[in-house]
C-alpha positions as CSV (number, residue, x, y, z in Angstrom):
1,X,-18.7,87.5,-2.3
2,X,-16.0,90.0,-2.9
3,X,-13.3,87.2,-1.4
4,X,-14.6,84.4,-3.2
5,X,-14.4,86.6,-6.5
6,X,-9.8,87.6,-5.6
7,X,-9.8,83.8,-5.2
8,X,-11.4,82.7,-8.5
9,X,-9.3,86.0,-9.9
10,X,-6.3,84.4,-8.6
11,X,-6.4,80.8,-9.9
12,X,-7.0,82.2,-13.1
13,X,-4.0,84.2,-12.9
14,X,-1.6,81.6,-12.0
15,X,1.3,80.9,-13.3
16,X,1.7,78.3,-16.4
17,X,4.7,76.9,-14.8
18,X,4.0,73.2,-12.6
19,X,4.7,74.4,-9.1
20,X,7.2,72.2,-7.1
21,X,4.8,72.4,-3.9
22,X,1.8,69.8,-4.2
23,X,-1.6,70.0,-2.9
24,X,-1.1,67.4,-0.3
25,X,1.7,70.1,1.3
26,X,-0.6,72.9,1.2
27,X,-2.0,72.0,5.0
28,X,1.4,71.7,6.4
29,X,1.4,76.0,5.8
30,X,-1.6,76.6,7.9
31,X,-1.0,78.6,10.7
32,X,0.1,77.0,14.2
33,X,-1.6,78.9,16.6
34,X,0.0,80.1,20.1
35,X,-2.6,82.5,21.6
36,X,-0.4,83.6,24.5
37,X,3.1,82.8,23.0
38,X,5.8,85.2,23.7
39,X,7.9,86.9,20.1
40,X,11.2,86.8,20.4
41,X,11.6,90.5,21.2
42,X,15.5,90.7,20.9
43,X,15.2,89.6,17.3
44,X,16.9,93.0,15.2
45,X,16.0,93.4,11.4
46,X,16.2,96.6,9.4
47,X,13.7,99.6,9.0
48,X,13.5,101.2,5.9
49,X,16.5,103.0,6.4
50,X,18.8,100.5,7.2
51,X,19.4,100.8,10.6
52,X,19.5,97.4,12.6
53,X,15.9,97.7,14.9
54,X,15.3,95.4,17.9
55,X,11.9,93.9,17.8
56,X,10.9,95.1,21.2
57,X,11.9,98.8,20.8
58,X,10.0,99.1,18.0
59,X,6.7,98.4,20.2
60,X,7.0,101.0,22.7
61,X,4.8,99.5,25.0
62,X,1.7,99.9,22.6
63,X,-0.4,97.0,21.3
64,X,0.9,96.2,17.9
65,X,-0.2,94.5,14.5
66,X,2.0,91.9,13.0
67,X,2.2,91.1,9.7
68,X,5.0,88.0,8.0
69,X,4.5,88.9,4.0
70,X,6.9,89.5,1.1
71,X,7.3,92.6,-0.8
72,X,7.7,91.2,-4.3
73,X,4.4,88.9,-3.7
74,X,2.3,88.8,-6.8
75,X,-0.9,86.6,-5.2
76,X,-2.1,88.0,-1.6
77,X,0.5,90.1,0.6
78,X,-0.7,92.9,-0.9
79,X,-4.4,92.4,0.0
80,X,-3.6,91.0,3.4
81,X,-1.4,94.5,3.7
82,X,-3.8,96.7,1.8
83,X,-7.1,95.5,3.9
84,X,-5.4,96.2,7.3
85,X,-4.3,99.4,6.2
86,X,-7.8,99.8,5.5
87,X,-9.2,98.2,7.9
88,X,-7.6,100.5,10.8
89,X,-8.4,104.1,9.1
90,X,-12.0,102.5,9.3
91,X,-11.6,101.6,13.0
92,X,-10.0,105.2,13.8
93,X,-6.9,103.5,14.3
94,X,-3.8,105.3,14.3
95,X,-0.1,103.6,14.1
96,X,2.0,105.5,16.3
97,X,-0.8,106.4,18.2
98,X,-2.9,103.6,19.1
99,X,-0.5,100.6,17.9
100,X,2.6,99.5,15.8
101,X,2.2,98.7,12.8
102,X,5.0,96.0,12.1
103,X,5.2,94.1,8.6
104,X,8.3,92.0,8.5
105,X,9.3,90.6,4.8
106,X,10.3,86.5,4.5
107,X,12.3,87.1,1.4
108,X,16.1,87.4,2.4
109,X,16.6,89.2,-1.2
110,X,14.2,92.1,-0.4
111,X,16.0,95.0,1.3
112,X,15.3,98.4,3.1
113,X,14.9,100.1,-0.2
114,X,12.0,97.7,-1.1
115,X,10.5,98.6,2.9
116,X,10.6,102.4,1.9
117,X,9.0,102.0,-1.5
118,X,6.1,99.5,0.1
119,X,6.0,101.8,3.4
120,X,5.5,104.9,1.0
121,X,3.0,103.0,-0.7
122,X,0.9,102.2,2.0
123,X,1.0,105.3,3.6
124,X,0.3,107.2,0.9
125,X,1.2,111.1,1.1
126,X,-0.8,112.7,3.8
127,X,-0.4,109.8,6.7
128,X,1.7,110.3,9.5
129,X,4.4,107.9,9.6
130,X,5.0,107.2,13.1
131,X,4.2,103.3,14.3
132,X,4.7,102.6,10.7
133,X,7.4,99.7,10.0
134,X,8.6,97.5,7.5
135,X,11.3,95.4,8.5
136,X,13.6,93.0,6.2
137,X,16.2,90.8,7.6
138,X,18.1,87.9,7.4
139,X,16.3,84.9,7.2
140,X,17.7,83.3,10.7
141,X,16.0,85.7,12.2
142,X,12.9,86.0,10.8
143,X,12.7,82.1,11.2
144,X,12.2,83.5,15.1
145,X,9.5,85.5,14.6
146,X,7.9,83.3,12.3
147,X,8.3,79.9,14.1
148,X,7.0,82.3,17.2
149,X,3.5,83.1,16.0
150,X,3.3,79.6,14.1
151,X,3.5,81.1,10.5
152,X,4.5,78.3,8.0
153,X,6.0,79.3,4.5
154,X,8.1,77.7,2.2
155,X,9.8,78.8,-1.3
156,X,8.8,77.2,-4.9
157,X,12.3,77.4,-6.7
158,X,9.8,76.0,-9.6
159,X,7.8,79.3,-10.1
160,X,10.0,81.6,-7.9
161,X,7.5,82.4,-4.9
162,X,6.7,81.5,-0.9
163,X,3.4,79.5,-0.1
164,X,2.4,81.0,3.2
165,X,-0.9,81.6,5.4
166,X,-2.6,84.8,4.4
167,X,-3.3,87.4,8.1
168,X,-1.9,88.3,10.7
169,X,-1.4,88.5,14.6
170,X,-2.5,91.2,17.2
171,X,0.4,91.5,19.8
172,X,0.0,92.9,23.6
173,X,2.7,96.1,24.5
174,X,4.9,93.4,26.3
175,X,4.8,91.2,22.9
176,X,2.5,88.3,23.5
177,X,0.1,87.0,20.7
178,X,-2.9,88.1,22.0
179,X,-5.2,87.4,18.8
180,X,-5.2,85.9,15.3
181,X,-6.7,87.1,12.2
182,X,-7.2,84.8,9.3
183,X,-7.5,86.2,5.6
184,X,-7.5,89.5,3.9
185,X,-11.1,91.0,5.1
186,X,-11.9,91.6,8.7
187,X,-14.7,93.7,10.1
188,X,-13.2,97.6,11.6
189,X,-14.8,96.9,14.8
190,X,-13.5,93.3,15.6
191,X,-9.7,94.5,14.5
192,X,-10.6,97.4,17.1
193,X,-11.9,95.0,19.7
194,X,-9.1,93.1,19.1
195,X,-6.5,95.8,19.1
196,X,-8.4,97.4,22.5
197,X,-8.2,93.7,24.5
198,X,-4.3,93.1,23.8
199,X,-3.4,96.7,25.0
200,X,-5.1,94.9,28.3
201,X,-3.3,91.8,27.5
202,X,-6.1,90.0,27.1
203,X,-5.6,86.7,25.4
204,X,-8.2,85.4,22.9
205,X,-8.9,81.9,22.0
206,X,-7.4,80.5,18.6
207,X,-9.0,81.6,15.7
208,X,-11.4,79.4,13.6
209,X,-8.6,77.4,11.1
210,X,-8.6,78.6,7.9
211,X,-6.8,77.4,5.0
212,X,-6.2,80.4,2.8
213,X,-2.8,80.2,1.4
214,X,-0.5,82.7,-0.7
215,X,0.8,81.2,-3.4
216,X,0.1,80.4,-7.3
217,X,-0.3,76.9,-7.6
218,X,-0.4,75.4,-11.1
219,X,0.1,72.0,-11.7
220,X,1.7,70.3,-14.4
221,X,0.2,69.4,-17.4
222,X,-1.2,66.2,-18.3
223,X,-2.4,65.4,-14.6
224,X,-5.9,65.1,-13.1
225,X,-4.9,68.2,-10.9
226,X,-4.4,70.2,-14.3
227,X,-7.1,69.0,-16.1
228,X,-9.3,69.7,-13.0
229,X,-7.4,73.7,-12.7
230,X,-8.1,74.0,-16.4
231,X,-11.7,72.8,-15.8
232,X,-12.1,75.6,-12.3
233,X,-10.5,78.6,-14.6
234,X,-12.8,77.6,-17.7
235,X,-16.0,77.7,-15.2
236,X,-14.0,80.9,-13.2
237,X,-14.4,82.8,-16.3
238,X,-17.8,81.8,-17.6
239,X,-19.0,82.9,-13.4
240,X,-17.4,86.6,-14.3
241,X,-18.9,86.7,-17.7
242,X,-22.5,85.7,-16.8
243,X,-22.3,88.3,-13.4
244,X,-20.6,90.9,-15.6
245,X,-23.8,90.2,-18.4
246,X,-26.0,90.1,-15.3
247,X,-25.4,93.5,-14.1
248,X,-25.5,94.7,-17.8
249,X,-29.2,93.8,-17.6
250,X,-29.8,95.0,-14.9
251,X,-28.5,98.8,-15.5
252,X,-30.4,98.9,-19.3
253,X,-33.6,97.6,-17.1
254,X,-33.0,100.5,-14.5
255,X,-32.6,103.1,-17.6
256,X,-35.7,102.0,-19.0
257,X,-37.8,102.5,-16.0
């Protein structure tokens, strides 16, 4: 429920400019998956410092979590980001302890000062920032990692944001994908299951496809595709209203009992 409601939220926050990228591209971004595929481990971005990192240094033969995102991203990068974060205090996870925690940005323009502010941000004040890393690079090298776990993403000069697959990959110690995980939301105890099978390098099957892409579509006006966005958003916000009236009810009903 709570998904479905961020994607209705999201279509009605897109943006009024027509989007270069069309619908029948959007499939073309889904994840390529290569359960088993080896990450080009030599690849060397920043850390939030500015120091040039090697890929495979950073995992110090720990399981890791790998996340392709942007740090500017106004649609789902920051749920994908947020729910893991989430998602691995729930599973008494600990980066540094347990796994790496490595988010890499796609956007060229973003620098290590953007990775200290988001890596603050995630962290908040009390977490211990060991396994902890966001990376920016130049895009040649991202384009390895990327093109290594099958992430697709593409920039919209028109509205001034990447359309890209929304999760992640779980990596073995020696850098293999050992598991995907599609979305934002995912259950503590499968990211734990998941996290404990690639510290044995155990390789799981792909993942079921899903289609849940990062980006704020809006099509130009005057087309069917507009008039049917138009038509979603008018019946997007008429869904909140009648829940939000809903629950209303149902609290003055509670009260009077």
């Amino acid at each position: 429920m709570k998904a479905a409601l961020v994607g209705v939220l999201l279509a009605i926050a897109a943006p009024s400019a027509g989007a270069g990228l069309q619908p029948a591209q959007f499939g073309a971004l889904a994840f390529r998956q290569h359960p088993g595929a080896q990450v080009p481990l030599d690849t060397v971005l920043r850390d939030e410092r500015g120091r040039p990192v090697r890929l495979g240094a950073l995992l110090a033969n720990k399981p890791a979590v790998l996340v392709l995102e942007y740090l500017h991203c106004p649609n789902l990068c920051g749920l994908v980001l947020s729910g893991l974060v989430r998602d691995l205090k729930a599973a008494g996870l600990q980066p540094g302890r347990d796994l790496q925690f490595v988010a890499i940005s796609i956007d060229p323009s973003e620098g290590p000062a953007d990775a200290a502010r988001a890596r603050a941000g995630y962290l908040g004040k009390d977490a211990n920032p060991a396994g902890w890393h966001f990376l920016t690079g130049p895009e040649a090298e991202v384009r390895r990692v990327a093109d290594a776990v099958g992430f697709r993403y593409q920039f919209d000069k028109t509205i001034g944001q990447y359309a890209h697959p929304a999760g992640f990959v779980v990596l073995t110690p020696d850098g293999r994908i050992a598991r995907y995980l599609l979305g934002f939301e995912h259950d503590p105890a499968t990211l734990k299951t998941a996290v404990a099978e690639a510290a044995r390098d155990q390789v799981e099957p792909p993942a079921h496809p899903l289609l849940l892409l990062c980006f704020g579509y809006d099509p130009q006006a005057g087309t069917i595709a507009y008039t049917a966005m138009q038509a979603l958003r008018i019946a997007a916000v008429a869904a909140v209203v009648a829940l939000a009236l809903y629950l209303l009810a149902s609290i003055r009903r509670e009260r009077v009992r």
